[in-house]
C-alpha positions as CSV (number, residue, x, y, z in Angstrom):
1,X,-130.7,48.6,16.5
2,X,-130.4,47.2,19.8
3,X,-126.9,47.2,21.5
4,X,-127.1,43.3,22.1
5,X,-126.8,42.7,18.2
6,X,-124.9,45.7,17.4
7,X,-122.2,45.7,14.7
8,X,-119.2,43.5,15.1
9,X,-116.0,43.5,13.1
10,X,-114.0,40.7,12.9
11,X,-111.4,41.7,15.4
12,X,-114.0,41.9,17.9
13,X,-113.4,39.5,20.7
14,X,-116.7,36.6,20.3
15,X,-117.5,34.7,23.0
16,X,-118.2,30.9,21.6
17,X,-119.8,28.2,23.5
18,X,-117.4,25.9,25.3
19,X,-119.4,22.9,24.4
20,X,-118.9,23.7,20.1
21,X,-115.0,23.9,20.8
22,X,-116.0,20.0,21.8
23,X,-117.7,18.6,18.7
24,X,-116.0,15.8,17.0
25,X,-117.7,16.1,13.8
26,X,-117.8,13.9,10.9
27,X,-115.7,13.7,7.9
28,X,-118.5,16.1,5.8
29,X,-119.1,18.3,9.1
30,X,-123.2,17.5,8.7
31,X,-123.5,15.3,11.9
32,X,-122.0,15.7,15.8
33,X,-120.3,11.8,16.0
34,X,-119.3,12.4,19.8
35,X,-117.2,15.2,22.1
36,X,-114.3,15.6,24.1
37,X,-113.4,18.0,26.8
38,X,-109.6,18.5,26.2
39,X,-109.0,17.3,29.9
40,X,-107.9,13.7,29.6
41,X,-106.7,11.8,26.4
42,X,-108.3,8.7,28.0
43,X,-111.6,10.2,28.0
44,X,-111.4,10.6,24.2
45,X,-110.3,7.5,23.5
46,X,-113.4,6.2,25.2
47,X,-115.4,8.9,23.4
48,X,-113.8,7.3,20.0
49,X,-114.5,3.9,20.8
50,X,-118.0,4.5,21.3
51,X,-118.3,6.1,18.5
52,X,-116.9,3.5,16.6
53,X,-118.9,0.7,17.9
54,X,-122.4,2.6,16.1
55,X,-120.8,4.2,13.3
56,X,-117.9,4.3,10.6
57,X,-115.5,6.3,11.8
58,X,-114.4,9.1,9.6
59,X,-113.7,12.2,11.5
60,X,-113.6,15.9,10.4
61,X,-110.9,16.4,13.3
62,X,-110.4,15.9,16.6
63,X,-111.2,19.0,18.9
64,X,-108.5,20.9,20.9
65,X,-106.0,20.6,18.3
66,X,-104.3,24.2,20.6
67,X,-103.5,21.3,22.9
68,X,-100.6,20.3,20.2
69,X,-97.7,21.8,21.2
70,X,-96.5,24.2,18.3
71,X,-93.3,22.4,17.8
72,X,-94.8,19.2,17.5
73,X,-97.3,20.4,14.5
74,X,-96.7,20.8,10.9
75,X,-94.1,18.6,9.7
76,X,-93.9,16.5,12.9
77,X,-97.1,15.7,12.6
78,X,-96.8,14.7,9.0
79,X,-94.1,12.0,10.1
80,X,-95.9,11.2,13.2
81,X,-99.2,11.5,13.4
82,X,-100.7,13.7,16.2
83,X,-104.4,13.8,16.6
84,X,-104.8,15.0,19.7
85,X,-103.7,15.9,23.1
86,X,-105.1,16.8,26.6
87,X,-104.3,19.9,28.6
88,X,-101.5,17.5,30.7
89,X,-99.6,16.7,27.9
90,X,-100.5,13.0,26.9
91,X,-101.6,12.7,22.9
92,X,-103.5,10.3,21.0
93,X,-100.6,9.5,17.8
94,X,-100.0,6.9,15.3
95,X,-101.5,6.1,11.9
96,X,-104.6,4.2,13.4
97,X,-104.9,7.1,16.5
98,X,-104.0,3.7,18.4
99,X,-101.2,4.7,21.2
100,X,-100.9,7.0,23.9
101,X,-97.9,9.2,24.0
102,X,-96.4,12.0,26.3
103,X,-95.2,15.3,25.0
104,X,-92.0,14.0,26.7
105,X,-91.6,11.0,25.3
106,X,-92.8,12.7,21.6
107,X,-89.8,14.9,21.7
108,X,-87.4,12.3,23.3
109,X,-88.4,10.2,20.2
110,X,-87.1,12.6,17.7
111,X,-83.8,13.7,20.2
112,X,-82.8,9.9,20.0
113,X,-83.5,9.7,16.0
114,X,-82.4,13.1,15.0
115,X,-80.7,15.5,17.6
116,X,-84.2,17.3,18.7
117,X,-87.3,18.5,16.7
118,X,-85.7,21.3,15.4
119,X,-82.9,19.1,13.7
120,X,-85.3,17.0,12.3
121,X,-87.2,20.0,11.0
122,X,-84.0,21.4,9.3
123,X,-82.9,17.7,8.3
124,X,-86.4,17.8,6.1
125,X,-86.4,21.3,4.6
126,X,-82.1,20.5,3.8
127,X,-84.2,17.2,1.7
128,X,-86.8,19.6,0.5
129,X,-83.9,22.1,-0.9
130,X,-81.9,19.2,-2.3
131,X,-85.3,18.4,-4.6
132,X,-86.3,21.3,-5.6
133,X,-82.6,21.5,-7.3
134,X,-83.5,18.6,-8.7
135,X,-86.2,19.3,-10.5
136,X,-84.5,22.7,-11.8
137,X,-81.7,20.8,-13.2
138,X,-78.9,22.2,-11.0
């Protein structure tokens, strides 16, 4: 066996090519619509357009997603959506990936509305409590 295949487990480090962590695939992963860097949320916007001028647009996901801050994912995401942002901190958001938004500005959003991220976060799972009680009757 030659040392260049060699076994690998899966906690072996694996180096991938930069340019697959790029892809913006379509909605059934089959076909490469476009790609996107992670370096300026501009650039993908531009990269989406053209996309969307030859083809329906029905993504898989948007690459870089490690560019969401961790705070800002999951249930954030849910009431706002994030689809993308660049290494600086500006994200693609809304329902129709139509507005450009800072981090900053993210997270000012939800300190005016509800005290901070976290406060929203417990605010929901207080809600999400408050059903499940519900539904057991209590």
């Amino acid at each position: 066996m030659s040392s260049e295949i060699g076994r690998r487990f899966s906690l072996d480090k694996v180096n991938i090519d930069p340019r697959l962590k790029n892809r913006i695939m379509s909605a059934d992963g089959d076909d490469e619509l476009g790609s996107w860097d992670g370096q300026n949320i501009e650039d993908l916007v531009k990269e989406l357009d053209r996309i969307e001028e030859r083809q329906d647009p029905n993504y898989a996901g948007l690459p870089h997603g490690d560019n969401i801050p961790e705070d800002l994912r999951s249930e954030v995401a849910k009431d706002l959506p994030i689809w993308a942002c660049d290494v600086s901190g500006n994200c693609l958001v809304g329902n129709q990936a139509d507005k450009v938004r800072t981090v900053d500005q993210i997270r000012q959003r939800y300190e005016k509305k509800h005290g901070g991220v976290e406060k929203f976060k417990e605010k929901l799972r207080l809600e999400r409590e408050k059903f499940i009680q519900s539904l057991e009757g209590k």
